[in-house]
C-alpha positions in Angstrom: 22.4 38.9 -25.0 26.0 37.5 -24.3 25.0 37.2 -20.6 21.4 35.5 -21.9 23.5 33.3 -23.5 26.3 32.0 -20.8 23.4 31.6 -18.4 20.9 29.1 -20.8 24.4 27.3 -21.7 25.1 27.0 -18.2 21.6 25.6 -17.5 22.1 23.0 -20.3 25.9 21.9 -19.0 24.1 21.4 -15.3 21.6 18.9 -17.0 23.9 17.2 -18.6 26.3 17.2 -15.4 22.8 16.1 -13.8 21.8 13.7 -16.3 25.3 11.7 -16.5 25.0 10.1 -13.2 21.8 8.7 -14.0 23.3 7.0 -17.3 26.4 5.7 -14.7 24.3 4.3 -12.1 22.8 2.3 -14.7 25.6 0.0 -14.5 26.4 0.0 -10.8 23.1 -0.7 -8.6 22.6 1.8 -5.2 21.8 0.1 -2.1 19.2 1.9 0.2 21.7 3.4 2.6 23.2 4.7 -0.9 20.2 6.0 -2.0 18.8 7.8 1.6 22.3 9.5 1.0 21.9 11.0 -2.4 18.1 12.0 -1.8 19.3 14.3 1.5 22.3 15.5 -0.7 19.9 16.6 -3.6 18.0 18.1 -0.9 20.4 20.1 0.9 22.0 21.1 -2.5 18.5 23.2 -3.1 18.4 24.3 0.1 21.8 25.8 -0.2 20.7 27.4 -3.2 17.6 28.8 -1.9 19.5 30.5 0.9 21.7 32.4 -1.2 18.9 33.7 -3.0 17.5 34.8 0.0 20.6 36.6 0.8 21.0 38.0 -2.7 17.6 38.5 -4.2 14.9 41.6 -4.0 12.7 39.7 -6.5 9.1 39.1 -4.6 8.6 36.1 -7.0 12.2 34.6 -6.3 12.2 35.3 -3.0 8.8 33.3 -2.6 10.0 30.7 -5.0 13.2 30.7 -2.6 11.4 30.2 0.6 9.1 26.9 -0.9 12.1 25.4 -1.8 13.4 25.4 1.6 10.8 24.9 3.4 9.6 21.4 1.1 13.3 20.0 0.7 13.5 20.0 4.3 10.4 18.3 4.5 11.7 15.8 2.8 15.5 15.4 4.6 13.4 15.7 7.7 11.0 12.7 6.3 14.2 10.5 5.0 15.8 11.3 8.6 12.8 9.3 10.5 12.5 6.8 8.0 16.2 5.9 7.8 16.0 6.6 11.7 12.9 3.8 12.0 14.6 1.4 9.4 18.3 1.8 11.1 20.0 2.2 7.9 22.4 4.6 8.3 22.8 7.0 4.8 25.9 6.0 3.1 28.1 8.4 1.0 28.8 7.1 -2.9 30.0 7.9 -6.0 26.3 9.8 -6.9 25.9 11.6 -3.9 29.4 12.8 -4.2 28.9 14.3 -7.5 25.7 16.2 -6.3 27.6 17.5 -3.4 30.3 18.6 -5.8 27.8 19.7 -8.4 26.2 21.7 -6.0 29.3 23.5 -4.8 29.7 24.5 -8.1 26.4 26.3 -8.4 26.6 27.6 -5.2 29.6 29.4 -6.7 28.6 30.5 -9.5 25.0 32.0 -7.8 27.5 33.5 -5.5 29.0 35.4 -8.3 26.5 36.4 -9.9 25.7 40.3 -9.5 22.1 41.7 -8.2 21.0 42.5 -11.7 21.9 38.8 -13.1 21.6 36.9 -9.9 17.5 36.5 -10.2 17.3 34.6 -13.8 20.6 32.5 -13.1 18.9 31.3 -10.7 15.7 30.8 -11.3 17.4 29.0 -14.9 19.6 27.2 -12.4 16.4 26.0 -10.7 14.6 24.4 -13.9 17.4 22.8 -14.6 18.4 20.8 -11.2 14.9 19.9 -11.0 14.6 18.5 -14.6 18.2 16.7 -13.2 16.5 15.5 -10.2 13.7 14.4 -11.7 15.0 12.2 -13.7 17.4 10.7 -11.6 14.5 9.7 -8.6 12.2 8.1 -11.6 15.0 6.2 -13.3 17.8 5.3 -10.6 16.6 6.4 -7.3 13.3 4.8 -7.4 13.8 1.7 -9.5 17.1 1.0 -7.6 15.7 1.0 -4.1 14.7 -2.6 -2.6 13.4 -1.4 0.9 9.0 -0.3 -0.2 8.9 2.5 2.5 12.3 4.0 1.0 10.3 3.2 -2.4 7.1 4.8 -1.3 8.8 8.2 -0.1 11.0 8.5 -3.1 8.0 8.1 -5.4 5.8 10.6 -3.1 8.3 13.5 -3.1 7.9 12.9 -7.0 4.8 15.4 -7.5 6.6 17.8 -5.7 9.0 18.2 -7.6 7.2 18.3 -10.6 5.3 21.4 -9.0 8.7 23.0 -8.2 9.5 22.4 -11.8 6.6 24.0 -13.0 6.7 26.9 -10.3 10.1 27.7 -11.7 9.4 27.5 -15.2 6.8 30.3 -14.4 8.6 32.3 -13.0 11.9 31.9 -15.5 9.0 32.7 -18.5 8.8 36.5 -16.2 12.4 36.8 -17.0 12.5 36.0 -20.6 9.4 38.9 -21.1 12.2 41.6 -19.8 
């Protein structure tokens, strides 16, 4: 139960971490280049995540789960890359993106803690959590922020996505909570 509990606080903290840049970047306006940047890091930051459950996990579910997750936020690096590419903007590094780079580090680390028997539910917990995070920030900093309508247009397509990685997730986190 202790265990239960660190890992649902844990979840919590990372929405909050998540959260707290969107309430910052209310104040201080992205520019494209800015915003290209931080979508790629949120990105990779899955995708780093997903490997190590791939390396760690014997769950058929999270290994599934763990395999979408890199194979759509690569889709949608690979996507930003040609459109930054077409546009020539060039992705610049800021203040957000730094904190997701740093937030991700973070839970990289603790996932790479994490034994065999707890790995599974930290991260699936860990996954419902950054996608609530991202989430929110694309619909209320990423998207109303950007100026450029094809930057617009992908951020606000990727959108459903995420909500259906949101939802895979919390399926499979509800499989954990029946054990």
């Amino acid at each position: 139960m202790k265990q239960f509990r660190k890992v649902i606080a844990a979840a919590i903290v990372y929405s909050v971490i998540l959260a707290a840049p969107v309430s910052a970047q209310k104040t201080s306006k992205l520019t494209d280049p800015e915003i290209a940047s931080a979508a790629v890091v949120a990105n990779q930051g899955d995708i780093g995540f997903a490997k190590i459950a791939k390396q760690k996990s014997k769950n058929a579910d999270v290994l599934k789960f763990a395999e979408t997750m890199a194979t759509d936020h690569q889709s949608v690096i690979d996507q930003a890359v040609a459109l930054v590419t077409k546009l020539k903007v060039t992705p610049k590094d800021n203040a957000f993106s730094r904190k997701l780079t740093s937030d991700a580090a973070k839970t990289r680390k603790m996932l790479q803690s994490k034994s065999a028997k707890t790995f599974d539910k930290a991260y699936i917990d860990n996954e419902v959590a950054y996608h609530k995070g991202v989430i929110a920030a694309v619909e209320n900093v990423l998207i109303p922020q950007a100026s450029n309508q094809e930057l617009k247009s992908l951020l606000q397509n990727v959108v459903p996505t995420l909500k259906a990685h949101l939802e895979h997730a919390q399926m499979v986190q509800k499989m954990f909570s029946k054990k």
